[in-house]
C-alpha positions as CSV (number, residue, x, y, z in Angstrom):
1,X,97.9,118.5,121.8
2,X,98.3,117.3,118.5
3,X,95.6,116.0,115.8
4,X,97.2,113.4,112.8
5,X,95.1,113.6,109.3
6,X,95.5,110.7,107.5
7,X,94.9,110.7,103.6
8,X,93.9,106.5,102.2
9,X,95.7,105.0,99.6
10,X,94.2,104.5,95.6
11,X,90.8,103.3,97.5
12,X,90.5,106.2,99.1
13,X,88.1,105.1,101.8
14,X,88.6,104.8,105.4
15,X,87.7,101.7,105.2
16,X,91.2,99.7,105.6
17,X,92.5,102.3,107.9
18,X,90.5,101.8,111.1
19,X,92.6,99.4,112.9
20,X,95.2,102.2,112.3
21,X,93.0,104.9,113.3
22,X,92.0,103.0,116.7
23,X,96.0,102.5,117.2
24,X,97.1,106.3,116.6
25,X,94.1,107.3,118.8
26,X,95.9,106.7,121.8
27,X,99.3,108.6,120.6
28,X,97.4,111.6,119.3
29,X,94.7,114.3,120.6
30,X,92.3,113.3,117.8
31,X,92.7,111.3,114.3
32,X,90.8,112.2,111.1
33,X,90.6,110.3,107.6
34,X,89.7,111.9,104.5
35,X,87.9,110.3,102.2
36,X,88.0,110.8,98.7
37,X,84.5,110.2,96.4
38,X,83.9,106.9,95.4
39,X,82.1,108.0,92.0
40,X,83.7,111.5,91.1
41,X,87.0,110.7,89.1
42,X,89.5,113.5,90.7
43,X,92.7,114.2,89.7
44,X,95.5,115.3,92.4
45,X,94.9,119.3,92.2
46,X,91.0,118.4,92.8
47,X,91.7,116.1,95.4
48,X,94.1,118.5,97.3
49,X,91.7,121.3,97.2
50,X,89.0,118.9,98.7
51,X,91.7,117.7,101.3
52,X,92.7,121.5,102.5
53,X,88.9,122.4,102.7
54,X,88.7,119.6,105.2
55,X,91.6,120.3,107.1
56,X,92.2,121.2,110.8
57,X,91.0,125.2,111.4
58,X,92.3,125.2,114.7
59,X,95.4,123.6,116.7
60,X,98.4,121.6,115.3
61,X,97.9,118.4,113.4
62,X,100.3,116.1,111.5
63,X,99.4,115.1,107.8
64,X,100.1,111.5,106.7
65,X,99.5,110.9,103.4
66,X,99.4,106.7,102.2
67,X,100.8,105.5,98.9
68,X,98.5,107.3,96.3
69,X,98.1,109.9,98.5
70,X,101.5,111.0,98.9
71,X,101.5,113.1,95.9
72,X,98.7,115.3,97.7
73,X,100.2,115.2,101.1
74,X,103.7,116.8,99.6
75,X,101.9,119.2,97.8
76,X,100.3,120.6,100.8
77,X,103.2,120.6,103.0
78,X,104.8,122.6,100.6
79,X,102.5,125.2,100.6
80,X,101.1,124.5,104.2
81,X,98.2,125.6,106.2
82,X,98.3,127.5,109.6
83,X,98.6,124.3,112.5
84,X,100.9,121.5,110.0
85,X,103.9,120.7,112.0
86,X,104.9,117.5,110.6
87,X,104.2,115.4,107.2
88,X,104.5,111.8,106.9
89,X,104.8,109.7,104.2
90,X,104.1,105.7,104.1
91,X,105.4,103.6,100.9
92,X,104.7,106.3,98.4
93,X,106.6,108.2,96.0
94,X,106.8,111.9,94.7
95,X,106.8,111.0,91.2
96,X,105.5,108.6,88.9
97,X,106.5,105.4,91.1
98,X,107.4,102.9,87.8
99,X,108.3,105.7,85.1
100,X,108.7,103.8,82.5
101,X,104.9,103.0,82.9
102,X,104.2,106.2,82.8
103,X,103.8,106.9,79.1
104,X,101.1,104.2,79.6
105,X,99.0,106.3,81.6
106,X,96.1,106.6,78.9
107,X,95.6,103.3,78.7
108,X,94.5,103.0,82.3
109,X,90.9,103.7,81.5
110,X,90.6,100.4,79.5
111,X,92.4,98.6,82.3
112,X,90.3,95.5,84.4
113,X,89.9,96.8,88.1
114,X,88.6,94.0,89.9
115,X,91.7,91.5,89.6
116,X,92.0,88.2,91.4
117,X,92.4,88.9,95.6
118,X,94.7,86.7,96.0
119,X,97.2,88.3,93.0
120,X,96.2,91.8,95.0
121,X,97.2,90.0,98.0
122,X,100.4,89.2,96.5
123,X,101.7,92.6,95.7
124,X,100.0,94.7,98.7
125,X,100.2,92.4,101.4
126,X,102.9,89.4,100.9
127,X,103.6,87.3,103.9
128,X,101.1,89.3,106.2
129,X,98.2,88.7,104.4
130,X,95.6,87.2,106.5
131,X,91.6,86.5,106.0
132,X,90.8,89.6,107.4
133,X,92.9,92.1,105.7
134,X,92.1,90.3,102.3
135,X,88.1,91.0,103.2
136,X,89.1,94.4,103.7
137,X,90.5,95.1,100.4
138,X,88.1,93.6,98.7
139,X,85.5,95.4,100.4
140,X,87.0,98.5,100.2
141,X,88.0,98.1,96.4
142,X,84.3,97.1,95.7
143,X,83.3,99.9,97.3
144,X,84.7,102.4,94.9
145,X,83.4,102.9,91.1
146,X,85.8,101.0,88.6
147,X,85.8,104.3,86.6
148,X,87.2,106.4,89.8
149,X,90.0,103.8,90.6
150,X,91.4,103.5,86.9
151,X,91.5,107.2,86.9
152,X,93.8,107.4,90.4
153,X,96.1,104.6,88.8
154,X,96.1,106.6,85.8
155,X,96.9,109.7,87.9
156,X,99.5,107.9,90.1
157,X,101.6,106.9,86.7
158,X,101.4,110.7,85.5
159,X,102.1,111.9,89.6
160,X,105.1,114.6,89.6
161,X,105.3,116.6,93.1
162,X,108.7,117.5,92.8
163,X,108.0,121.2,92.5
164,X,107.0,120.8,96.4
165,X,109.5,119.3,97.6
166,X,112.1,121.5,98.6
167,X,109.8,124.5,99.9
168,X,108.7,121.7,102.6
169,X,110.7,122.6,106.0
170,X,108.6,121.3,108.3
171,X,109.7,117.9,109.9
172,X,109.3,114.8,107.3
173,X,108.7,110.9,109.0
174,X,108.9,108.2,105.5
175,X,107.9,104.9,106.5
176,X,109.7,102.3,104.7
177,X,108.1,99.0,104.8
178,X,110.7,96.5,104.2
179,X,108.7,94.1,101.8
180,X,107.4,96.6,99.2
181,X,106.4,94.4,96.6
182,X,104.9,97.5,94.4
183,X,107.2,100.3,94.6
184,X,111.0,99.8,93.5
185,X,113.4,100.1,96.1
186,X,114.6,103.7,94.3
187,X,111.3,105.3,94.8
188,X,112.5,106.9,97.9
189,X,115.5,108.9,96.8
190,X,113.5,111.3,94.7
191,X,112.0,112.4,98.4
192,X,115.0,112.3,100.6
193,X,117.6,114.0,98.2
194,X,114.9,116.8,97.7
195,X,114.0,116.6,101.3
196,X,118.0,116.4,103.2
197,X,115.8,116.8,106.6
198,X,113.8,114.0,106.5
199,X,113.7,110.7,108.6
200,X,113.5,107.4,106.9
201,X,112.0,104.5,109.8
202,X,112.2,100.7,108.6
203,X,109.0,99.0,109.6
204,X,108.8,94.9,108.8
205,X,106.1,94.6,106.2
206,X,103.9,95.2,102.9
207,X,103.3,97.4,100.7
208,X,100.0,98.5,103.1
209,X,102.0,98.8,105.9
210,X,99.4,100.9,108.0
211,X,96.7,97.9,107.7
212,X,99.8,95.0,108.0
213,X,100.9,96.9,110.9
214,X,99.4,99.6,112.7
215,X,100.4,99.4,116.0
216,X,104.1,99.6,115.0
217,X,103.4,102.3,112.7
218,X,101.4,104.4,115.0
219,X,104.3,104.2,117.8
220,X,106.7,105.2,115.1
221,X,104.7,108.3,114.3
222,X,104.3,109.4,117.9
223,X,107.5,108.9,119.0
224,X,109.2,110.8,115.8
225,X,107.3,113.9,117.6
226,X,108.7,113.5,121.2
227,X,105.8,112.7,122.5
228,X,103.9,115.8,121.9
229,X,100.8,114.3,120.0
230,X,98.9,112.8,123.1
C-alpha cells in the first residue's frame, strides 16, 4: 500500500487541491497535503525542513510536489527519507522558471499581490477556467498574507535545485500540461537532462493542471506505479 504527499503550489494551502485529493484517494492507500504558513515568510530550506518533519514515518509514499513546490520536492528526493519510492513533479521547474527575471527577485517585496482574477485566470487556468476554480483561487490567494506570497515569488525567481538532481534515483513522473501559459516550454529540460530516468506524461490543460484536471492527473500517477498505490 502506498500513501502520495502532495506539496500546493505558491498558495500553499490545501485549499485548491481537494478535488485532486478526493480523486487520488481512490488510486492510493491514503493522501496527505502539506500546508505551508500563511503568515510566516519561508524560504525553500525552511519549507523543506517543515515538509520532512511532516513526512510519512512508516510505509511507502510518493511525493508530488506542484509548481512552487517543486524546488522542495527535488531537494528531498535527492536526499530522501526511509518509505519515498517515487517523486512527481506537475508544471514546475528546478531552477528559476523565467531567468532572466531572476535578477529582479528583490523587487518582489514591492510587487501588488492581489491582481485582477480574471488576468490570474488567464495565465493559470486559460480555457479551463470556470466559476468554481476562479472562487478557489481567489479564496485561496486571500487566504495567505500578501507579505508570505511576494516572498515565495521572490523565492521561486532565485529557486536553483540543480545540486539534487542527479543524486535522485528513484522513479520520476513530470506532468506536462499542454497549455502552460506561465512556464516557457524549456523549463523542462533542466529536469529531464539532469534526471535521464524520468517520465514526461502530456495531460490537456493549464498551468494548475491538478485543479483543471484531477481525475486525469490522478490516473496518470497511479498508473505510472503499476498499480501498487491502492
Amino acid at each position: 500500500m502506498t500513501a502520495l504527499v502532495v506539496l500546493p503550489g505558491l498558495d500553499g494551502t490545501a485549499t485548491m487541491l481537494s478535488a485532486f485529493a478526493d480523486a487520488a484517494r481512490s488510486h492510493f492507500s491514503s493522501v496527505q497535503v502539506i500546508a505551508y504558513p500563511r503568515d510566516r515568510a519561508l524560504g525553500y530550506r525552511a519549507l523543506e525542513e517543515l515538509v520532512r518533519a511532516k513526512l510519512p514515518i512508516a510505509g511507502a509514499f510518493v511525493l508530488l510536489g506542484e509548481s512552487f513546490s517543486g524546488p522542495v520536492a527535488m531537494s528531498i528526493a535527492g536526499n530522501p527519507p526511509a518509505g519515498l519510492v517515487g517523486l512527481v513533479l506537475s508544471t514546475t521547474f528546478s531552477k528559476a522558471p523565467i531567468p532572466l527575471l531572476a535578477p529582479l527577485a528583490s523587487f518582489a517585496a514591492f510587487a501588488p499581490v492581489r491582481l485582477p482574477t480574471a488576468l490570474l485566470s488567464w495565465f493559470l487556468l486559460g480555457r479551463w477556467s470556470t466559476p468554481e476554480l476562479r472562487s478557489s483561487l481567489a479564496s485561496a490567494l486571500a487566504l495567505v498574507s500578501p507579505t508570505v506570497l511576494r516572498s515565495r515569488a521572490a523565492a521561486a525567481l532565485r529557486a536553483d535545485a540543480s545540486a539534487s538532481l542527479g543524486a535522485i534515483s528513484i522513479p520520476v513522473l513530470y506532468l506536462r500540461a499542454t497549455q502552460d501559459r506561465l512556464l516557457p516550454a524549456t523549463t523542462i529540460g533542466s529536469i529531464t537532462a539532469a534526471i535521464p530516468h524520468a517520465s514526461v506524461v502530456d495531460i490537456p490543460g493549464p498551468h494548475l493542471l491538478l485543479q483543471a484536471a484531477p481525475e486525469r492527473a490522478a490516473k496518470v500517477i497511479a498508473d505510472h506505479w503499476g498499480g501498487q498505490a491502492g
